[in-house]
C-alpha positions in Angstrom: -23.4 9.5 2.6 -21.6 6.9 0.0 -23.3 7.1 -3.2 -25.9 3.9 -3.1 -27.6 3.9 -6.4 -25.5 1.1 -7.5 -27.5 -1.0 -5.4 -30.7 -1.3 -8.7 -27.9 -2.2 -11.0 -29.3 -5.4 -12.1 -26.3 -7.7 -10.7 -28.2 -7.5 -7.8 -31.7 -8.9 -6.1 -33.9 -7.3 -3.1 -31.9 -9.5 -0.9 -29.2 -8.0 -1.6 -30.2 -4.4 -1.2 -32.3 -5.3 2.2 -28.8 -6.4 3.4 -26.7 -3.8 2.2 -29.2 -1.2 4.1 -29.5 -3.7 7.5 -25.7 -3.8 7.5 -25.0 -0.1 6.8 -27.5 1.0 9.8 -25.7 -1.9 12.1 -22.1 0.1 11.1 -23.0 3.2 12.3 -23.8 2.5 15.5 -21.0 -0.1 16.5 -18.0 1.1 14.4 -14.8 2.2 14.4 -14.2 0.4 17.1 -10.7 0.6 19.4 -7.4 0.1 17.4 -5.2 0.4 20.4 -4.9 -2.9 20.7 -5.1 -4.9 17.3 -5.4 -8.4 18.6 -8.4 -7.4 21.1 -10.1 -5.3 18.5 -10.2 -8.4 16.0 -11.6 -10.5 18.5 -14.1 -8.4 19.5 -14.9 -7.4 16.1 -15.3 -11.4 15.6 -17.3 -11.5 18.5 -19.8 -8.3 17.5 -20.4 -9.5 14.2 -21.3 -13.1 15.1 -23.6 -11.8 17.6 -25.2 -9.5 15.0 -25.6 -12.7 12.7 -23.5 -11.2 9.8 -20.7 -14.1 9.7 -23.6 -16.3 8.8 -22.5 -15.6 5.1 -18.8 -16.6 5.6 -19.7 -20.2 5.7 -22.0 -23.2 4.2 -23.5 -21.8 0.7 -21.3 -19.3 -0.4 -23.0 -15.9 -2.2 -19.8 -13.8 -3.9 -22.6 -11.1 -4.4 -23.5 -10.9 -0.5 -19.7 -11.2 0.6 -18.7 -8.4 -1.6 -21.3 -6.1 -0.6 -20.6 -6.6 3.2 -16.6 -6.5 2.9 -17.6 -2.9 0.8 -20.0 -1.9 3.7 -17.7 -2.6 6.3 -14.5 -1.6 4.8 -16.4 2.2 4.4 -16.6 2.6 8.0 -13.7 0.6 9.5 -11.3 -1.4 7.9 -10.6 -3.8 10.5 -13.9 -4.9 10.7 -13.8 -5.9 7.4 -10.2 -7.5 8.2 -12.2 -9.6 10.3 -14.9 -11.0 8.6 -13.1 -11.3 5.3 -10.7 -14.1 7.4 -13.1 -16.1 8.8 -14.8 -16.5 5.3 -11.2 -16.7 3.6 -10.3 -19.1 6.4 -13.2 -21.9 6.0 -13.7 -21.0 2.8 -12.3 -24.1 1.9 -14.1 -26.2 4.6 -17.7 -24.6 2.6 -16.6 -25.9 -0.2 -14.5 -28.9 -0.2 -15.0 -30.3 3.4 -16.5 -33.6 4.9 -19.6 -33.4 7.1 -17.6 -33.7 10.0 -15.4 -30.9 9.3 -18.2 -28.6 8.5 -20.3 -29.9 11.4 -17.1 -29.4 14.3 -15.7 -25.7 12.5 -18.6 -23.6 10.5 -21.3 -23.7 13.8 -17.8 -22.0 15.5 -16.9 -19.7 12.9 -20.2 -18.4 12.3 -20.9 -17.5 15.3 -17.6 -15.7 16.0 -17.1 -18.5 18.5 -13.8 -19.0 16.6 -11.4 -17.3 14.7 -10.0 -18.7 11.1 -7.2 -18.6 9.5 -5.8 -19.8 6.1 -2.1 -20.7 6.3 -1.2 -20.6 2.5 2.2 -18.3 1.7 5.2 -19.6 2.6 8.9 -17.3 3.1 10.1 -18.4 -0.1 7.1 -18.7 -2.4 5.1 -15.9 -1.5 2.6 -16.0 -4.2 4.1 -19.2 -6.2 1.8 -21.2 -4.6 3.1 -24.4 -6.7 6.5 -23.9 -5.1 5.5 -24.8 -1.6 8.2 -26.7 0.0 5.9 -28.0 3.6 5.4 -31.2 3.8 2.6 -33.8 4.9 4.4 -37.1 5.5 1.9 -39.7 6.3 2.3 -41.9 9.2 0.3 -44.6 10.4 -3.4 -42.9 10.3 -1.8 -39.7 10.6 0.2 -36.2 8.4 3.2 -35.2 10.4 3.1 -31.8 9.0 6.9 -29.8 9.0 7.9 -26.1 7.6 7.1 -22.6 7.5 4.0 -20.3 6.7 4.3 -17.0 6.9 2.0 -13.5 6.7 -1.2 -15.3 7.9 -3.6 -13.3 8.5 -5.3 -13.5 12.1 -1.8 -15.8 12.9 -1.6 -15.8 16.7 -5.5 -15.3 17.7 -6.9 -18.2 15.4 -8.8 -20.9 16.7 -7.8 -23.3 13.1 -6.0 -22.9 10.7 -6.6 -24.2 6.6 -3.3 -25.6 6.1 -1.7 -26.3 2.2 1.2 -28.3 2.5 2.9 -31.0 -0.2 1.7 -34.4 0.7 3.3 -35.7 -2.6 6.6 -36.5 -4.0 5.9 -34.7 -7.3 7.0 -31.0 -8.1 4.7 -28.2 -8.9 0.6 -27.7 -7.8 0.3 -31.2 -8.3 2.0 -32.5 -4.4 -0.4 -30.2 -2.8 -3.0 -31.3 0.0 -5.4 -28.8 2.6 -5.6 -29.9 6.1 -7.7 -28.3 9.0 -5.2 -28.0 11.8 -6.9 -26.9 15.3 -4.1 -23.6 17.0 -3.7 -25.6 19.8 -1.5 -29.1 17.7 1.3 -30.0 19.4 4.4 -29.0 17.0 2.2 -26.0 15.7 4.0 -22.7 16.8 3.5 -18.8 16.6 7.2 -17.8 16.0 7.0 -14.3 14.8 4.2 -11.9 14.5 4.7 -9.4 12.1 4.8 -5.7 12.3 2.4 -3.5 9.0 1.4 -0.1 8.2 -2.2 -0.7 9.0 -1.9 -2.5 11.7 -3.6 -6.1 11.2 -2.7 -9.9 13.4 -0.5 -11.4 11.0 2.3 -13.9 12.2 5.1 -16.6 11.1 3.9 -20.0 11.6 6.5 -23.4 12.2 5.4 -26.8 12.4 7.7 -29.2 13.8 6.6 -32.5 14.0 3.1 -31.6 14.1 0.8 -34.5 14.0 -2.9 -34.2 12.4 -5.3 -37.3 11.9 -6.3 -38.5 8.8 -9.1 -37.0 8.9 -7.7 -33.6 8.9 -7.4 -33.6 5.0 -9.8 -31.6 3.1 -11.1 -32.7 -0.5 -8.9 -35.0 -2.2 -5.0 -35.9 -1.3 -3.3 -34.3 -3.7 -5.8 -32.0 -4.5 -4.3 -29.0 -2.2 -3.8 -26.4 -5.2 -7.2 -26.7 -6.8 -8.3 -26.0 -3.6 -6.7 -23.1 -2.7 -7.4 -22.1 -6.4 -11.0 -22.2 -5.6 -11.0 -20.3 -2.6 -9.6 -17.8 -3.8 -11.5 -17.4 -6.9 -14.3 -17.0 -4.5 -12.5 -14.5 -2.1 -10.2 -12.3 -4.3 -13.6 -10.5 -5.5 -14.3 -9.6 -2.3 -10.4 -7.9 -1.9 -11.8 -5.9 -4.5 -14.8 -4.9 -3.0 -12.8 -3.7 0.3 -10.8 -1.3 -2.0 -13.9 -0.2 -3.1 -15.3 0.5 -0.1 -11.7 2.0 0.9 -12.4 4.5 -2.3 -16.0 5.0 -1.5 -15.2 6.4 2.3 -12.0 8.3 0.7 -14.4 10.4 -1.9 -16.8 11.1 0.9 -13.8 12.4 2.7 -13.0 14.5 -0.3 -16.6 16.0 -1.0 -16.9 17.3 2.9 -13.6 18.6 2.5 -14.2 20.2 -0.8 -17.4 21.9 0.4 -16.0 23.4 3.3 -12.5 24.5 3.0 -12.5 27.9 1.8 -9.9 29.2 -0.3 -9.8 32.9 -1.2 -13.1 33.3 0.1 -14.7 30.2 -1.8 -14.8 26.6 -1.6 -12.5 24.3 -2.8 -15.3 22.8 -4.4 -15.5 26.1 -7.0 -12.1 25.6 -8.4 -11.8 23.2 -11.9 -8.7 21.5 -10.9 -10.5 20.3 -8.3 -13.4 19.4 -10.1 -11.2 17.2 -11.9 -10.0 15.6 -9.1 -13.6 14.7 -8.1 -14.7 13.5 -11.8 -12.0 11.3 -11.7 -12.3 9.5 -8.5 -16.2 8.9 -9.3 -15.3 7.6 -12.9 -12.6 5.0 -10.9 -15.5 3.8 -8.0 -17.8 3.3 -10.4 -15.6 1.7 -12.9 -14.4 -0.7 -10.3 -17.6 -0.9 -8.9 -18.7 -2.7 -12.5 -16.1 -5.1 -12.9 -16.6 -6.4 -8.9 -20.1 -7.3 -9.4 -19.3 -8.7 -12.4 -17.4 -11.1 -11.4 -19.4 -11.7 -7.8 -22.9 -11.9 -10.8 -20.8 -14.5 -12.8 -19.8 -16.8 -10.0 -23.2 -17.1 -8.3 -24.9 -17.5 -11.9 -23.0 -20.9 -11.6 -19.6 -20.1 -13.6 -17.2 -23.2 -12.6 -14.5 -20.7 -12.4 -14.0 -17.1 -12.7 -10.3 -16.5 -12.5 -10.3 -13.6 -15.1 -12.9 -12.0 -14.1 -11.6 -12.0 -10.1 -8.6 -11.1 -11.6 -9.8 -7.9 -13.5 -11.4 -6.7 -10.4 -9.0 -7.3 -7.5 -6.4 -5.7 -9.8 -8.5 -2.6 -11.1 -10.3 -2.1 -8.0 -7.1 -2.0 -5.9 -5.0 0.1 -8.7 -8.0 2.9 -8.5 -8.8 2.7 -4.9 -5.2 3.9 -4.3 -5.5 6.6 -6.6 -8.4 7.2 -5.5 -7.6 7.3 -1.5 -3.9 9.6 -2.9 -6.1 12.0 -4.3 -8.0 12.5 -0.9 -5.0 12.9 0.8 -3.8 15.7 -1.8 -7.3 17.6 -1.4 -6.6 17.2 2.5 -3.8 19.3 1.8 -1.4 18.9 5.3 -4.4 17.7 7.0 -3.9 14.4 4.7 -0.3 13.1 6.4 -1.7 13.9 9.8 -1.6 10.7 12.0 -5.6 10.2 13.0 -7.1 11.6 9.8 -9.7 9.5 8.3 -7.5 9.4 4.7 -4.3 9.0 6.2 -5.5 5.4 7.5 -6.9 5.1 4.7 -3.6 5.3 2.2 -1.9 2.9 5.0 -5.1 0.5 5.1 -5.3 -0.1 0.9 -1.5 -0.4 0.0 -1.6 -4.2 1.5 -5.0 -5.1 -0.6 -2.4 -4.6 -3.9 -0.2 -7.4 -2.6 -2.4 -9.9 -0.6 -4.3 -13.1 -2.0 -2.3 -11.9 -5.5 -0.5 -8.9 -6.1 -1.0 -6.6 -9.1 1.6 -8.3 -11.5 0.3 -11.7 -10.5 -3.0 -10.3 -11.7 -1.9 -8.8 -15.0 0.1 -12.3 -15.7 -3.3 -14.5 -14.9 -5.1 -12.3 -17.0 -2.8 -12.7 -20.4 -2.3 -16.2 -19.6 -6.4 -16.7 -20.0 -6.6 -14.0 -22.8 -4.0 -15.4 -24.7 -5.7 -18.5 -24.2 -8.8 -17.8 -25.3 -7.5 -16.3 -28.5 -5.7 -19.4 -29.4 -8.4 -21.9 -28.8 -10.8 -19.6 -30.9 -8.1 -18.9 -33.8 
């Protein structure tokens, strides 16, 4: 059982401990689910957790806080559940928070349901996480975008139901060109033209748009708005990355402590030797340590903080960093046992590698974080 005393740590209220036990009850009895078939699973993972009234949270009034602890709770006991409620929250996240009546009224009653799936079409094959180098475009037409170009390594691209679209709707360089557009899967000109092949294995595809028409009404927020956006959302979001790795670590040390307790070596637990011990020290030191700075930042945005870029930043790259080391070191006290296909750690170690890379990877991180430190130290010098 995953150490839960971090649940009276004062970043958190009753509600949030009620929910944290509801959710972990509801996990036990319905996952891991079937893998065998990814794009099924994800579906009926959607489906499961709609019905159990958890993907209420991914939409309307956004609570970092209760996000993170369910992307924690479910990434412990199956990371493809968390796969899937992470992306419908990641994929309307910027309906919640920047979208007309209308578009929250047609979309959120879907997605919150598990009704429909969401997706948010941001990385492109050349700009991969320069987001202000998108080269899509949004060509207005009459009372309508003709959207044209490439997105690429979208998560749930191919089973989506709509897709949050960033594209550059003006004839400026950099962030500044950017708009967001809810497009519906099923938009003449919008195509599924590769679906892409990971370690973990997750619904992520290549998306083309030719000629693909959207009203007016499709744009979210403001024209040229599209980066702040995006921005926003993931300020939100990249938290809760962190709090996946953390679940990742959590289930990895549990992993370790059975193994620990039982293996006998030379006619006494693992558990008995130091080097071991060390191990074990270690890998608590890094949970809890990430632990801190993901609630952190999940406290600071729901205390009302416009933005918390640095402190996302801290956790998704801290938390992921560990989690790894973390999940390695489980494989090590696993011994052969680690490598083999079907262990509990060895999907693990293929399930956390991608969480160092997605929604910003590790040297994005670090470069966000001395950009606001530095800046921080100039405007108080």
């Amino acid at each position: 059982m995953s150490d839960r005393s971090f649940l009276i740590w004062p970043f958190f209220e009753a509600r949030h401990k009620a929910l944290a036990d509801d959710l972990d009850t509801w996990c036990a009895a319905n996952l891991p689910v079937d893998h065998s078939d990814v794009d099924v699973a994800c579906r009926s993972l959607v489906a499961a957790l709609g019905d159990a009234g958890w993907l209420q949270h991914t939409g309307g009034d956004l609570d970092v806080r209760t996000l993170c602890l369910i992307r924690e709770t479910l990434a412990r006991h199956d990371g493809l559940a968390d796969f899937a409620f992470a992306m419908q929250g990641l994929g309307t996240g910027a309906i919640s928070l920047f979208g007309t009546e209308a578009q929250k009224a047609a979309w959120l009653p879907l997605t919150r349901t598990g009704r429909a799936i969401s997706a948010f079409a941001l990385t492109e094959p050349q700009s991969g996480s320069d987001v202000a180098s998108s080269t899509m475009t949004a060509v207005m037409d009459g009372d309508e975008y003709v959207l044209n170009g490439q997105k690429t390594w979208i998560s749930n691209g191919g089973i989506a139901d709509v897709y949050t679209v960033f594209a550059r709707s003006e004839d400026v360089p950099g962030a500044r060109g950017l708009s967001a557009f809810v497009v519906p899967a099923d938009t003449p000109g919008l195509e599924i033209t590769e679906r892409l092949q990971v370690i973990a294995p997750h619904p992520l595809a290549t998306l083309t748009f030719n000629d693909c028409r959207v009203p007016a009404s499709a744009l979210l927020g403001e024209r040229g708005k599209g980066f702040g956006i995006a921005m926003s959302v993931l300020d939100v979001f990249r938290s809760t990355v962190a709090a996946a790795a953390l679940g990742f670590a959590r289930r990895a040390l549990d992993e370790a402590l059975t193994r620990v307790t039982t293996r006998q070596v030379q006619g006494s637990a693992l558990a008995k030797l130091q080097l071991v011990q060390g191990h074990i020290a270690e890998m608590a030191v890094d949970i809890d340590a990430s632990a801190l700075l993901v609630y952190r930042a999940a406290w600071t945005k729901d205390s009302g903080a416009p933005r918390v870029t640095r402190e996302a930043a801290m956790a998704k790259l801290f938390a992921t960093d560990q989690a790894q080391k973390v999940i390695d070191a489980a494989v090590q006290l696993h011994g052969g046992d680690g490598v083999r296909s079907g262990q509990m750690v060895e999907s693990l170690y293929r399930e956390i590698r991608a969480l160092r890379i997605y929604e910003g990877a590790s040297d994005v991180q670090k470069v966000v974080i001395a950009r606001q430190t530095l800046a921080d130290f100039a405007g108080g010098k």
